[in-house]
Residue frames as qw, qx, qy, qz and C-alpha x, y, z in Angstrom:
[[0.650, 0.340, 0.680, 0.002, -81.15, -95.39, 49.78],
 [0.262, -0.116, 0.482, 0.828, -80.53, -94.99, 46.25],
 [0.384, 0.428, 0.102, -0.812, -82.93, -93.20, 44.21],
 [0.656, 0.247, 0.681, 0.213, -84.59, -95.53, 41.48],
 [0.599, 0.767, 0.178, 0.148, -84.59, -92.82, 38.71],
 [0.339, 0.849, -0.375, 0.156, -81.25, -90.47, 39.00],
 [0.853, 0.138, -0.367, 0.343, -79.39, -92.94, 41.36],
 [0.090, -0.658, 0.481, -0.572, -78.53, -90.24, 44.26],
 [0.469, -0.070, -0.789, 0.391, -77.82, -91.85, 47.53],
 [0.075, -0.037, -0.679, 0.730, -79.87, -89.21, 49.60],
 [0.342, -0.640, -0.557, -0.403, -84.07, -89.55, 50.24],
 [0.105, -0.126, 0.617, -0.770, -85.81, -88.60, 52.91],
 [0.144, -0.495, -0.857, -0.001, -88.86, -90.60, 54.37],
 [0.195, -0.254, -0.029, -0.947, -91.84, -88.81, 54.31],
 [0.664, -0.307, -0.008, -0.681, -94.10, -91.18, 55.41],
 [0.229, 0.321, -0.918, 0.051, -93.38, -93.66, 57.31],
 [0.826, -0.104, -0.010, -0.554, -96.65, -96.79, 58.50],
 [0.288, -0.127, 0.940, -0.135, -96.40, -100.73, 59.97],
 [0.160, 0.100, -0.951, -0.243, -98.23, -103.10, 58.13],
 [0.377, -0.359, 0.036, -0.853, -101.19, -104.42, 58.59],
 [0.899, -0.276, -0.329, 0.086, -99.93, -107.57, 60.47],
 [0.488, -0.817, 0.288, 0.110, -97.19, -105.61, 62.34],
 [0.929, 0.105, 0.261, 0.241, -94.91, -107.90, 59.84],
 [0.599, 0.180, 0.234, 0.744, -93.23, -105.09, 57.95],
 [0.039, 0.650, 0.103, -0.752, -92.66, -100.78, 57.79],
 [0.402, 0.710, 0.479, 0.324, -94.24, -99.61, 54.46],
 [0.337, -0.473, 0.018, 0.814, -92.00, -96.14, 53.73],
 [0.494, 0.744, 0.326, 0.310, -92.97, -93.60, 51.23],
 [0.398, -0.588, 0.161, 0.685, -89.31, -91.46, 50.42],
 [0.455, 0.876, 0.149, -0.063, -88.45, -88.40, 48.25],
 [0.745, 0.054, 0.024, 0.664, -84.76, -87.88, 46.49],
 [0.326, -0.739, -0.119, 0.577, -83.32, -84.78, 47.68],
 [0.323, -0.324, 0.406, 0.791, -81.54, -84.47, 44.58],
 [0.004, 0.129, 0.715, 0.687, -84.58, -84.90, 41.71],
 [0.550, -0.031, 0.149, -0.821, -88.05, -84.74, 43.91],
 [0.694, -0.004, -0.562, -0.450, -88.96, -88.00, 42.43],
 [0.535, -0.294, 0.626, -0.485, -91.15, -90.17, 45.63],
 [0.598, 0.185, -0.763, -0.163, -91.36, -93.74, 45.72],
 [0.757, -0.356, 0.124, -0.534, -92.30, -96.55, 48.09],
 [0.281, 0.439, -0.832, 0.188, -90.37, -98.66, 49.95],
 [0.882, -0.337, -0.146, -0.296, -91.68, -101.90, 51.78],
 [0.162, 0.613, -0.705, 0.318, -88.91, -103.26, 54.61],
 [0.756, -0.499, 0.152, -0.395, -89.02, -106.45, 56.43],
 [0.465, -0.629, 0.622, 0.042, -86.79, -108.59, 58.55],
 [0.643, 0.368, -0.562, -0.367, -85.41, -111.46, 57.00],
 [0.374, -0.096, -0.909, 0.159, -85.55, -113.48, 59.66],
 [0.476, -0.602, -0.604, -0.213, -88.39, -114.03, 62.06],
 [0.000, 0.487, -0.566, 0.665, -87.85, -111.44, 65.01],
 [0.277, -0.075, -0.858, 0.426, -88.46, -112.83, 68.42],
 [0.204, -0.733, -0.499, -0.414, -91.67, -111.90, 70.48],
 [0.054, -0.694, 0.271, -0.665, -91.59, -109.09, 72.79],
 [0.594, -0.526, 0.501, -0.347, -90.25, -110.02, 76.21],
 [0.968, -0.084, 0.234, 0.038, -89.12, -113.24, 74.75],
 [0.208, -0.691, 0.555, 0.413, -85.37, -113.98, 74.17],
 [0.577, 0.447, -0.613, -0.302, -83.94, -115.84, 70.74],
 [0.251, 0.279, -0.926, -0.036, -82.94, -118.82, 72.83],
 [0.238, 0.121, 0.898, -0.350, -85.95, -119.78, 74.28],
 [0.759, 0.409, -0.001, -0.506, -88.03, -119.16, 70.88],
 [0.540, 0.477, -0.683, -0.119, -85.37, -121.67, 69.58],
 [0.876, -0.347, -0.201, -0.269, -86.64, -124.09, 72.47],
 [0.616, 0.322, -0.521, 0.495, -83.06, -124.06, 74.14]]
């Protein structure tokens, strides 16, 4: 991930937490190259499937 102030390409997650609906990982990373930490919020962009259940039978097929 790019750094938002010097633009390197390498971080490293320091902290890394789910949501508090389970909906999305909430990351706090540091750039290897400048120090400078930031906060990164990541979720799917489509709906994942529930556990133990397959795509084609949430899609009622």
């Amino acid at each position: 991930m790019l750094c938002p102030i010097c633009g390197h390409d390498g971080s490293r997650v320091i902290k890394t937490r789910e949501d508090e609906r389970g909906e999305a990982i909430n990351r706090v990373r540091e750039c290897r190259a400048c120090g400078h930490v930031w906060r990164t919020r990541e979720a799917p962009l489509t709906p994942l499937p529930a556990r133990g259940q397959s795509p084609s039978a949430r899609a009622g097929a």
